[in-house]
C-alpha positions in Angstrom: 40.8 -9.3 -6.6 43.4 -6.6 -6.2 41.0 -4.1 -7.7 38.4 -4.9 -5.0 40.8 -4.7 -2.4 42.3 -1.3 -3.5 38.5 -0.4 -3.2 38.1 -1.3 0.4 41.4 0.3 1.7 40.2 3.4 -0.1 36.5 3.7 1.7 38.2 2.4 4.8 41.2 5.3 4.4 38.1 8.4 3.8 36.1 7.0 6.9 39.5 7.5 8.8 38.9 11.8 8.0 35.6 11.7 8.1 36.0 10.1 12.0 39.1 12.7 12.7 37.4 15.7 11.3 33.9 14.5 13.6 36.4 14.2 16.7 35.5 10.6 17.6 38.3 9.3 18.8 37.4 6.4 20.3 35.7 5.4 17.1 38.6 6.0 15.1 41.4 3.8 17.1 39.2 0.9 16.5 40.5 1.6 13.0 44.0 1.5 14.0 46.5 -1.8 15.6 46.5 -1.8 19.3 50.4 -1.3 19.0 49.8 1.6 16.3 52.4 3.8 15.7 51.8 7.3 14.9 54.4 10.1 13.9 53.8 13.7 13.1 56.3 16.1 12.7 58.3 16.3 16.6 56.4 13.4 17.6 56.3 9.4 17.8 53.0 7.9 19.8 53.2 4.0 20.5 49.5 2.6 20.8 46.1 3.1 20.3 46.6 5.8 23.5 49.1 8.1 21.7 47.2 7.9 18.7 44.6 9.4 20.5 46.5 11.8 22.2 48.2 13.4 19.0 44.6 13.7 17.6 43.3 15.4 20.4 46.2 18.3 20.5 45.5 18.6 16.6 41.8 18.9 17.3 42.3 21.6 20.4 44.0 24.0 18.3 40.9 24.1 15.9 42.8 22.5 13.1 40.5 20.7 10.9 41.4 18.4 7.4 39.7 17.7 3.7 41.1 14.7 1.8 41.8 15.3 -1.8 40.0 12.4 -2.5 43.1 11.2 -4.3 45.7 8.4 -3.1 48.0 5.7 -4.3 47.1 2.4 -2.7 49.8 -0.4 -3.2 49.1 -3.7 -2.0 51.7 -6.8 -1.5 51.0 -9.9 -3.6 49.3 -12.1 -0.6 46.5 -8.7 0.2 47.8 -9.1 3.8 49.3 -5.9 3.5 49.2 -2.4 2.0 50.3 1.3 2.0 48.2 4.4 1.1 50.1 7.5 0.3 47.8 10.8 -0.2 48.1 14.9 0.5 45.4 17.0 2.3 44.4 20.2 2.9 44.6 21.4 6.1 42.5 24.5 7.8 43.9 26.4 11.0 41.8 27.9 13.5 43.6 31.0 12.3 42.2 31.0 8.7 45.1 29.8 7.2 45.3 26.9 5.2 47.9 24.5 4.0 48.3 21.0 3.2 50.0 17.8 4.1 50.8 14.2 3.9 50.1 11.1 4.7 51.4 7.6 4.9 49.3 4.7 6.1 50.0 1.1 6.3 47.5 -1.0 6.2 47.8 -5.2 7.8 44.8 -7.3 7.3 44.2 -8.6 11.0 41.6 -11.8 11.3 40.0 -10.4 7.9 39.9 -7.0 8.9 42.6 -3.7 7.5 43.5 -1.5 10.4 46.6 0.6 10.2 49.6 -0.6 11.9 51.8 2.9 11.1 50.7 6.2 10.0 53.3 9.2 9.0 51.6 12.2 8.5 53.0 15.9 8.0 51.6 19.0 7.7 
């Protein structure tokens, strides 16, 4: 079961850049809790609102991301919870690239996994 579970937070976790990178926000808070939280490096958003509002600076200053493809996924013994940890490269509007990190964690909500916190620096 575990095996099949790491399998659906990691599809879940890639659909969460691929909806970043496209810019649909609204799309991708319906991935997240209503009372989210979100931190980036000088920042802490509360909500499905501040999530959206750190993704739109990040997308306004032409920044755009690639996952590795690569992630640990831990999950508590019941399933009802779990935590992704994975880097990324990042590409800047200037040319420059870099990379970054992320932390998700994941609750299982009416049989659903949407992220309840997210850490990410870059």
């Amino acid at each position: 079961m575990a095996a099949d579970t790491k399998s659906v937070i990691i599809e879940l976790y890639k659909k969460l850049f691929e909806v970043f990178d496209a810019g649909k926000l609204d799309e991708l808070v319906t991935y997240y809790t209503t009372d989210c939280k979100s931190v980036t490096p000088g920042k802490t958003r509360c909500g499905r609102e501040g999530l959206k509002e750190i993704c739109k600076n990040v997308l306004a200053c032409g920044e755009s991301t690639k996952w590795t493809g690569e992630c640990d996924v831990v999950l508590s013994d019941d399933e009802t919870m779990a935590y992704v940890t994975t880097s990324f490269e990042v590409s800047k509007s200037d040319g420059t690239t870099g990379t970054g990190n992320n932390l998700c964690i994941f609750r299982k909500i009416d049989g659903a996994y949407l992220v309840s916190f997210e850490m990410t620096t870059s």
